[in-house]
N, C-alpha and C positions, 0 to 999 in steps of 0.2 A: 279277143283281147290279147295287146301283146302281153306275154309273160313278164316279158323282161323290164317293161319299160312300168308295167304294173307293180314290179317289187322295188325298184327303184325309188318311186314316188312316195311308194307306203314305206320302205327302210329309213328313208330320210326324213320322213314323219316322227318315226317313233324314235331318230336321235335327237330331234329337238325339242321331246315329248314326253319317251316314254323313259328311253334310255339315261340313265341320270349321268353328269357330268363326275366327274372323277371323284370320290369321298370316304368318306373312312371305312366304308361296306366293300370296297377292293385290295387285297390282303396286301399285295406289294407296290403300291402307291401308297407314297408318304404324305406328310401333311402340306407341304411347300408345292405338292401338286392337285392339291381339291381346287374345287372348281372347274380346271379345265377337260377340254374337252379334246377325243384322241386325237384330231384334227393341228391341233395345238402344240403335237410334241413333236413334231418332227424338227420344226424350224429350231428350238432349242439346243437340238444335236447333245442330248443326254444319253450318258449309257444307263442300260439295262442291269450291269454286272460291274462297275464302276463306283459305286455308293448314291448313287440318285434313286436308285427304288428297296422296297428292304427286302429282305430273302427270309424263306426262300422265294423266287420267283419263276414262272414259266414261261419262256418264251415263245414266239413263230416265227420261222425265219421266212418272209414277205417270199421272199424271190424263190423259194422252194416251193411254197404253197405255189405259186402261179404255175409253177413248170409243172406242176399234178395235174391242176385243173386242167393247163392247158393239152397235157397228154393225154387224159383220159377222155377228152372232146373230141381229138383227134381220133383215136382208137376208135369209138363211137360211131364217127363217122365214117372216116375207113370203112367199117364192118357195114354200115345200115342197121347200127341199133339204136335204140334211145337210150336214154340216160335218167332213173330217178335217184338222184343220189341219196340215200339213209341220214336224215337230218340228224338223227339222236347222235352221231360222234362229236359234234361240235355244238348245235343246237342255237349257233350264232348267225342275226340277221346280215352280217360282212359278208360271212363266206357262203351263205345260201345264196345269195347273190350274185356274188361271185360265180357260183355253178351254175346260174338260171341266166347270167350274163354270158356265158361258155358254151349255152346251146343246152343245157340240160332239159330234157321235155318235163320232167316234172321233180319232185321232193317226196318219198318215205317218211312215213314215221310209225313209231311200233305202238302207241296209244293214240284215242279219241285227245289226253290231254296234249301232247306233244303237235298231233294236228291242228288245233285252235291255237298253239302258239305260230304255227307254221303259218294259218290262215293268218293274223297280226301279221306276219310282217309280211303279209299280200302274196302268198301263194294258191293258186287257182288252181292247181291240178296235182292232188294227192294219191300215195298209196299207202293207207295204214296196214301194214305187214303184220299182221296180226288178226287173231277172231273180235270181235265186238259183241259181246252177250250179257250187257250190261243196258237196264233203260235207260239210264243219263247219256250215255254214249250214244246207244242210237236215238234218241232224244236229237242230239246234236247234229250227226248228221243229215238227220230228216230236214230240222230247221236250216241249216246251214243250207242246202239246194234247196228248199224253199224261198231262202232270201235271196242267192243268187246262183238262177239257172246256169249261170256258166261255169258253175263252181263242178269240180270234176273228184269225186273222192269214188275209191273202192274201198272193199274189206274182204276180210278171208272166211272161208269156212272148210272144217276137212272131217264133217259125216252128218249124215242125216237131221239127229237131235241139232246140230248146233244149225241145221236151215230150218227144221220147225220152229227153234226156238227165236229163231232172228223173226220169223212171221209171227208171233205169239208177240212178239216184242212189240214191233212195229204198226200191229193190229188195236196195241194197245196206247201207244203214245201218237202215231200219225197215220190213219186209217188209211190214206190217199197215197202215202209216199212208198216209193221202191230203193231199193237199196243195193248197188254195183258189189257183184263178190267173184271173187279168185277161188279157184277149187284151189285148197293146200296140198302138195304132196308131200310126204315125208318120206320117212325112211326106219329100219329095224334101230333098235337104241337112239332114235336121235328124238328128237324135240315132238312138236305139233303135227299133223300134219296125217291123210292117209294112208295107210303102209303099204297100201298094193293097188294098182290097175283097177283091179273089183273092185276095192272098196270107194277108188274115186270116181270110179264111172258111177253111182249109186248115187252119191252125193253131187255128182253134176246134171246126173238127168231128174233129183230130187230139185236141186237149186233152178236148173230150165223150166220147171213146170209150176215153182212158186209165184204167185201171181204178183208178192211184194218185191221179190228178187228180181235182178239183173246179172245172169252169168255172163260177164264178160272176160273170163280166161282163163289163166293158170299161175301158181306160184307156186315157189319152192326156196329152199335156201340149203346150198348145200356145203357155207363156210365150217360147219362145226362137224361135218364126216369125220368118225372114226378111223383110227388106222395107225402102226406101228410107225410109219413115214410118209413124210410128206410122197413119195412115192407110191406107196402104197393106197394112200386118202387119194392121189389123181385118178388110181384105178376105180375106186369105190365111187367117187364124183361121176366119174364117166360112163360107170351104169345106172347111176341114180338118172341121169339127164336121156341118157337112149329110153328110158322107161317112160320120161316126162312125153317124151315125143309120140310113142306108141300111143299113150293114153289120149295128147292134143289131134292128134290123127281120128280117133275114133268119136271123139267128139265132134271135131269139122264134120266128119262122114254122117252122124247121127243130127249134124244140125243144131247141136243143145243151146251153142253161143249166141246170144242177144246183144251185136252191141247199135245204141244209137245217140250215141254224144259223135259230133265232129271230133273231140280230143282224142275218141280212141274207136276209128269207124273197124276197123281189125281186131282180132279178139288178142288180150294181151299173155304174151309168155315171158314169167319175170322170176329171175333166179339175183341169185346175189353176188357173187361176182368181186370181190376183194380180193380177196386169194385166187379164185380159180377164172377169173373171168374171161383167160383163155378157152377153159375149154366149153365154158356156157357158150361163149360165138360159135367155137368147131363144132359143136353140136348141133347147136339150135340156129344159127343166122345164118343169111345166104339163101340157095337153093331152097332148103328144106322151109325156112319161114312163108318165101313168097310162092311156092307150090303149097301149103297150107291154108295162106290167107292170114297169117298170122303177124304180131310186132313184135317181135325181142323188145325187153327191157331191161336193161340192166341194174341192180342197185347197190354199188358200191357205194360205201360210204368213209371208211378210214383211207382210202387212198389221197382224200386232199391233202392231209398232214403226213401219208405212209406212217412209218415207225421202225427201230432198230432192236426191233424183236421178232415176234409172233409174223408180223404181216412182210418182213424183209425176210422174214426163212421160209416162204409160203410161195411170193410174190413167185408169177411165173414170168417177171419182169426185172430179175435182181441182175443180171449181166446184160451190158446192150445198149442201145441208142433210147430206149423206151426205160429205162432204172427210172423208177420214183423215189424222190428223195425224203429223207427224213428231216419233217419240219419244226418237230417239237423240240425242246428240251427243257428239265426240270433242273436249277440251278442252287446248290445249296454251299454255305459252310463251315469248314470243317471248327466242329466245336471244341472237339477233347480229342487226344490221343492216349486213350487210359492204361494202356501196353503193347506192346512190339505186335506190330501186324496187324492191327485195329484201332480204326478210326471210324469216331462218331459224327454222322455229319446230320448238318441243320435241315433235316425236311422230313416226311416218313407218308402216312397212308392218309392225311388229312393233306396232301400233297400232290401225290400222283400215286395210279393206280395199281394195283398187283396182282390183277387177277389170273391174266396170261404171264406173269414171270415179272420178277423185280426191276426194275430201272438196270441199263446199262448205264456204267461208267465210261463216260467217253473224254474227258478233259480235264487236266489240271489248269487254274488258273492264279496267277501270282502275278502280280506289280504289271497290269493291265493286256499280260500273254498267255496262250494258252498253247500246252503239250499234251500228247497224246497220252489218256490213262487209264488204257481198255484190260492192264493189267489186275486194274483195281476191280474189285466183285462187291457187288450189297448179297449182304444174304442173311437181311433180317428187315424188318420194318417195324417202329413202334408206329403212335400214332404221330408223332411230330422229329421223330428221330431216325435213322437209317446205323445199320452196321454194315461198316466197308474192311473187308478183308483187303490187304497192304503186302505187297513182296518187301522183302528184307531191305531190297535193294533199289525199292523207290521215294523217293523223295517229297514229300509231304509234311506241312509242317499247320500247327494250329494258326487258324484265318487265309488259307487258302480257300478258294472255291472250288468245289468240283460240279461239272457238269453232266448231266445224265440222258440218254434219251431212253424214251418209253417202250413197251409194249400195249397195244389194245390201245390205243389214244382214247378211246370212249369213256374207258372210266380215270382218265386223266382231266379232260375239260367239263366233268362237272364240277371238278372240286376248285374252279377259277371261275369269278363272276368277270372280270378282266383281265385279259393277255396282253401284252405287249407285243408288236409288232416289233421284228428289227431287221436291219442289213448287216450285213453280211459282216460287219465292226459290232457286231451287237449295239448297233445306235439304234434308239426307236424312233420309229418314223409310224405308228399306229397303233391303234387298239381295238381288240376284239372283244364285243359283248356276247356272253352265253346267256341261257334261261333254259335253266334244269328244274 
């Protein structure tokens, strides 16, 4: 089945279907815009930041997001790797599309829930980056390739109990079915995953001999390495990944891999790849894949919108012909200037997110222009309010707008059921639906 032409059919389904038309459930659409549909606003030539939608508001700038996509296809290509992009940053059937329109081989998601939203909007070949040791979940999966053999889902696992437990599961909701799994590797202090060579060899030659199971590969993530600098996390990244390799080597050698879906006749090697996904290729792609017998995967996921934080100070791509640009911005204004060198402005954590670090200031906006106002700093957030620290000597005045980009875009686009699309004029010419 083609991928592409499959999610196209089923996306434009669920806009005339599922997706509901513009209404008071979308924070920065007003009432003079209910009913229509995102299709609808371009011809009107309304701004975004103008008084036509109400604030605060977030937008995407069209023509950014395209030059990601379209980089990160190329890069892909280039190299001879695949691409599953991490659904959970945006979690909208537009830009899924978009990436599975761009050659992407498949979509990530980190739950069973996030994958049945993925499968709606007609994706046939998942990777849920995560364990599943839940009946309902595996529930799901069993039926889901039940209903449709060409439906292509993995899942993780990183030690023994958690592959008895997946056959104890499985044994008990779908006697008949098998289930595709990733050895996890991890690493000391970090997340999921096995901490050593031993312990993953144990749990791949446990998972190779489960008769529910299906080893077909390897995963890893290695965005959240510790380390005093981004210098130092590249060091730490790049023994994490020489280890990945040693361990996929002994597993080719020992046989353990099973794979028999046409989607994935190669056993899969899938690292994450936002930040480093330099060095995942220098490691893992080229030579050493196709002497293995192996398929890099990659699963970047905030690189379609980047960000003018966390992922722009990481990016082994911030100077150069290859810069990803930042597409988001969080758009608020300013409500009070309650004394010298602070100002209150209209948005806060019911807004955009602040896990990785508080929104940058990047514009002042007054009588339909905007100037540059990276002097400005947030360095507070209520739930609906921001505090912007102010130089003596800038120019701000109450009902200006200021303009912010994010860090982490992931926990920026659940807090918007619709975006706005715009060019380059902050005219909207679209809309993006999310489902968090």
């Amino acid at each position: 089945m083609n991928t592409s032409s499959a999610i196209n059919g089923t996306i434009d389904a669920m806009t005339d279907f599922a997706n509901p038309p513009i209404g008071w459930q979308h924070k920065a659409f007003g009432t003079d815009l209910e009913g229509r549909d995102g299709s609808d606003l371009e011809p009107l030539g309304i701004s975004a930041l103008d008084g036509n939608l109400l604030l605060p508001v977030m937008t995407l700038d069209r023509a950014a997001i395209a030059h990601n996509v379209d980089l990160m296809a190329q890069f892909c290509s280039d190299h001879d790797v695949d691409l599953a992009p991490h659904a959970k940053t945006t979690m909208s059937p537009e830009l899924v599309r978009r990436q599975l329109d761009a050659g992407a081989w498949a979509m990530t998601a980190a739950t069973v829930a996030q994958a049945r939203i993925l499968r709606e909007f007609g994706v046939d070949t998942i990777i849920i980056a995560s364990q599943v040791l839940d009946p309902a979940g595996i529930r799901w999966i069993c039926d889901a390739q039940a209903t449709d053999r060409d439906f292509f889902v993995t899942t993780l696992v990183d030690s023994v109990e958690s592959v008895r437990l997946m056959e104890q599961l499985i044994a008990k909701v779908s006697p008949a079915s098998r289930i595709r799994v990733l050895v996890e590797l991890g690493y000391d202090s970090g997340r999921a995953g096995a901490r050593t060579v031993e312990q993953a060899l144990d749990v791949a030659r446990a998972a190779s001999q489960a008769p529910s199971l299906i080893l077909t590969g390897v995963e890893g993530f290695e965005g959240m390495m510790p380390g005093a600098s981004v210098a130092a996390r590249r060091i730490s990244v790049d023994s994490y990944l020489k280890s990945a390799r040693v361990f996929t080597e002994i597993c080719v050698a020992e046989n353990l891999f099973e794979n028999n879906s046409p989607k994935a006749p190669r056993p899969l090697v899938t690292f994450g790849g936002s930040a480093f996904h330099d060095l995942v290729v220098r490691e893992l792609a080229g030579r050493w894949a196709v002497d293995n017998g192996v398929r890099v995967v990659l699963r970047s996921g905030c690189y379609i919108t980047h960000d003018h934080g966390l992922y722009a100070e990481t990016s082994p791509w911030a100077d150069g012909p290859r810069t990803l640009q930042g597409a988001a911005e969080v758009w608020g204004v300013v409500l009070s200037i309650p004394e010298p060198g602070r100002v209150i402005l209209g948005f806060g954590r019911r807004d955009v997110g602040s896990d990785a670090g508080f929104p940058i200031v990047l514009w002042r906006r007054r009588d339909g222009s905007n100037r540059s106002a990276r002097e400005l700093t947030i360095t507070a957030l209520n739930d609906q309010h921001a505090y912007v620290d102010v130089p003596a000597d800038f120019d701000v005045k109450v009902g200006d707008l200021l303009g912010c980009g994010i860090s982490h875009p992931c926990t920026t686009f659940d807090k918007w059921s619709l975006i706005p699309e715009v060019d380059s004029d902050y005219r909207v010419v679209g809309t993006v639906h999310t489902y968090f």
